[in-house]
C-alpha positions as CSV (number, residue, x, y, z in Angstrom):
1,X,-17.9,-6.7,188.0
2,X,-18.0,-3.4,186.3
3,X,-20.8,-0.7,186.4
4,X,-22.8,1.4,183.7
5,X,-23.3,4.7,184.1
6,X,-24.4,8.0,182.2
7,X,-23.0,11.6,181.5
8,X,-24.6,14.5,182.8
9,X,-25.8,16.7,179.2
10,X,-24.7,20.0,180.6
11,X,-21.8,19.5,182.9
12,X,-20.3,16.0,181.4
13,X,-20.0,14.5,184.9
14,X,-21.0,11.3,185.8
15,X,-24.1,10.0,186.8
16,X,-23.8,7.5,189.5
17,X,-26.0,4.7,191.5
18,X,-28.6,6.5,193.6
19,X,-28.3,10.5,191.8
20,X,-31.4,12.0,191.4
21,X,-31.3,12.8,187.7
22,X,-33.6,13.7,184.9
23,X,-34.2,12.1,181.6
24,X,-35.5,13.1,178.6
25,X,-35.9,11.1,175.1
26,X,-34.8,13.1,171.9
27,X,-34.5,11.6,168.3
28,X,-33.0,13.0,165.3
29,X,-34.8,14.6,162.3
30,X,-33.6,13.5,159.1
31,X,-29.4,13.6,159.1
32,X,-29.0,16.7,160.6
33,X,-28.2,17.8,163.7
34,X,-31.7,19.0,164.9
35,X,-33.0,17.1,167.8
36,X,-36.4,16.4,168.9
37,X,-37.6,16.0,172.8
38,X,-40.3,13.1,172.1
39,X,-40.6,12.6,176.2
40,X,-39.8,15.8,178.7
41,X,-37.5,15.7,181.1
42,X,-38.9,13.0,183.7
43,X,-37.5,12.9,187.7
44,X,-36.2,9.7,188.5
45,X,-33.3,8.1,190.8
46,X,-31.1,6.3,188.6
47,X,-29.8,2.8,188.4
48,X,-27.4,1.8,185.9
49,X,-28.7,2.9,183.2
50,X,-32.4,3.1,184.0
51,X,-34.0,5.0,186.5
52,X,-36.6,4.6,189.4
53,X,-39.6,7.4,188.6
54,X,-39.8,9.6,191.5
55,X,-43.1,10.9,189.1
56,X,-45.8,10.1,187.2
57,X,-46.1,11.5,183.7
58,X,-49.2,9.5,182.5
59,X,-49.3,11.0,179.0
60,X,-46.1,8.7,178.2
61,X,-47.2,6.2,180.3
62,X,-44.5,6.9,183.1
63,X,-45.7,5.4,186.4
64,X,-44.2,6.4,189.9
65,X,-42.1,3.9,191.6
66,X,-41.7,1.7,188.3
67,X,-38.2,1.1,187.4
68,X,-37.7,2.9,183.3
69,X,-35.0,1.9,181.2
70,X,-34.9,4.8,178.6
71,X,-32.2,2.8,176.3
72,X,-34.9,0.3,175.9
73,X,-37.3,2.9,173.7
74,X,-36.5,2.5,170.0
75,X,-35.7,5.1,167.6
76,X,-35.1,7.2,170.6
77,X,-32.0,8.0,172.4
78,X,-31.9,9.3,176.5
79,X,-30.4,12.5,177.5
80,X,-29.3,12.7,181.6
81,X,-28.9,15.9,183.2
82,X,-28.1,15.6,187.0
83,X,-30.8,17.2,189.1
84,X,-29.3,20.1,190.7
85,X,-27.8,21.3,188.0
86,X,-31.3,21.4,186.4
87,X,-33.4,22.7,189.0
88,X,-30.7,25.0,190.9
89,X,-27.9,26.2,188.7
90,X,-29.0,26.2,184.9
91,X,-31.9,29.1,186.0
92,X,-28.9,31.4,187.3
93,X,-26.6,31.4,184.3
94,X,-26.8,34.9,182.8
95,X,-27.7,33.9,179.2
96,X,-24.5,34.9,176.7
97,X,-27.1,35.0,173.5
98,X,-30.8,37.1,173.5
99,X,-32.5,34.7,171.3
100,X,-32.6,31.2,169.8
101,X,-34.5,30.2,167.1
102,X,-37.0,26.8,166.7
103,X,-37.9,24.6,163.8
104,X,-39.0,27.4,161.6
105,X,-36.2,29.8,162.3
106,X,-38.4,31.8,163.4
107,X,-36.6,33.3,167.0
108,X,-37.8,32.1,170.6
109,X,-36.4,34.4,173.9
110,X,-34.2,33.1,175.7
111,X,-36.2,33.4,178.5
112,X,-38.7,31.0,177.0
113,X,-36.1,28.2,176.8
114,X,-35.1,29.2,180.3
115,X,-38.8,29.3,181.6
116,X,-39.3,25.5,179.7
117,X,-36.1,24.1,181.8
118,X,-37.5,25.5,185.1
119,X,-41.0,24.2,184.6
120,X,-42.0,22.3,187.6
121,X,-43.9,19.3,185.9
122,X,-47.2,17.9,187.5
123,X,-46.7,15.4,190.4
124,X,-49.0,13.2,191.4
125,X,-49.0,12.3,195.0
C-alpha cells in the first residue's frame, strides 16, 4: 500500500504523516499566472492529503479538531508550506528585492508581504 503526500511551497520537501503544516487555497485568475489566496494559510497536522485543524478559522467555516481535505474544494487548488519553515525561517531571510507589486501594479514593501506571512492568526481555545 502506497502513501500520498504533499510538497512543501517554499522548500520542495515532502510533507509527511503527522507534520505540522499549513494550507492555504489559491485559484487562478483568468489564464495567467496570477494567483489568488481564497482561504489563508490555516494550521493543521496533516494526513495524506488532508489535514487535522489544530485552529479554528470560522469565517471559512474551519472548525478545530475536524479532519479538512483541501483537494476536495472546487475551483480551488491547496498550497502546503511546512510549519517551521513558515513561522521560523521565512521571517529571517534578508529580502533580495525592496518591493513587489499587487493586482494593480501598484508596489507593496516587502516588509508588508513579510509582516502578512508572520501574522499570528486568531486561535480559539
Amino acid at each position: 500500500m502506497g502513501c500520498w503526500s504533499e510538497s512543501c511551497a517554499v522548500t520542495g520537501m515532502e510533507i509527511r504523516y503527522d507534520n505540522r503544516v499549513y494550507v492555504a487555497m489559491v485559484n487562478s485568475e483568468g489564464y495567467n499566472s496570477q494567483q489568488i489566496i481564497v482561504i489563508p494559510p490555516v494550521l493543521g497536522i496533516y494526513d495524506y492529503g488532508g489535514i487535522e485543524l489544530l485552529e479554528n478559522n470560522t469565517e471559512f467555516g474551519l472548525v478545530k479538531g475536524d479532519a479538512w481535505q483541501p483537494r476536495e474544494i472546487e475551483g480551488s487548488d491547496p498550497i502546503y508550506i511546512d510549519a517551521v519553515i513558515l513561522e521560523d525561517v521565512l521571517p529571517t531571510i534578508s529580502k533580495e528585492f525592496p518591493y513587489a507589486y499587487n493586482e494593480t501594479n501598484e508596489p507593496i514593501s516587502i516588509d508588508t508581504i513579510a509582516d502578512a506571512c508572520a501574522i499570528k492568526r486568531t486561535l480559539s481555545p
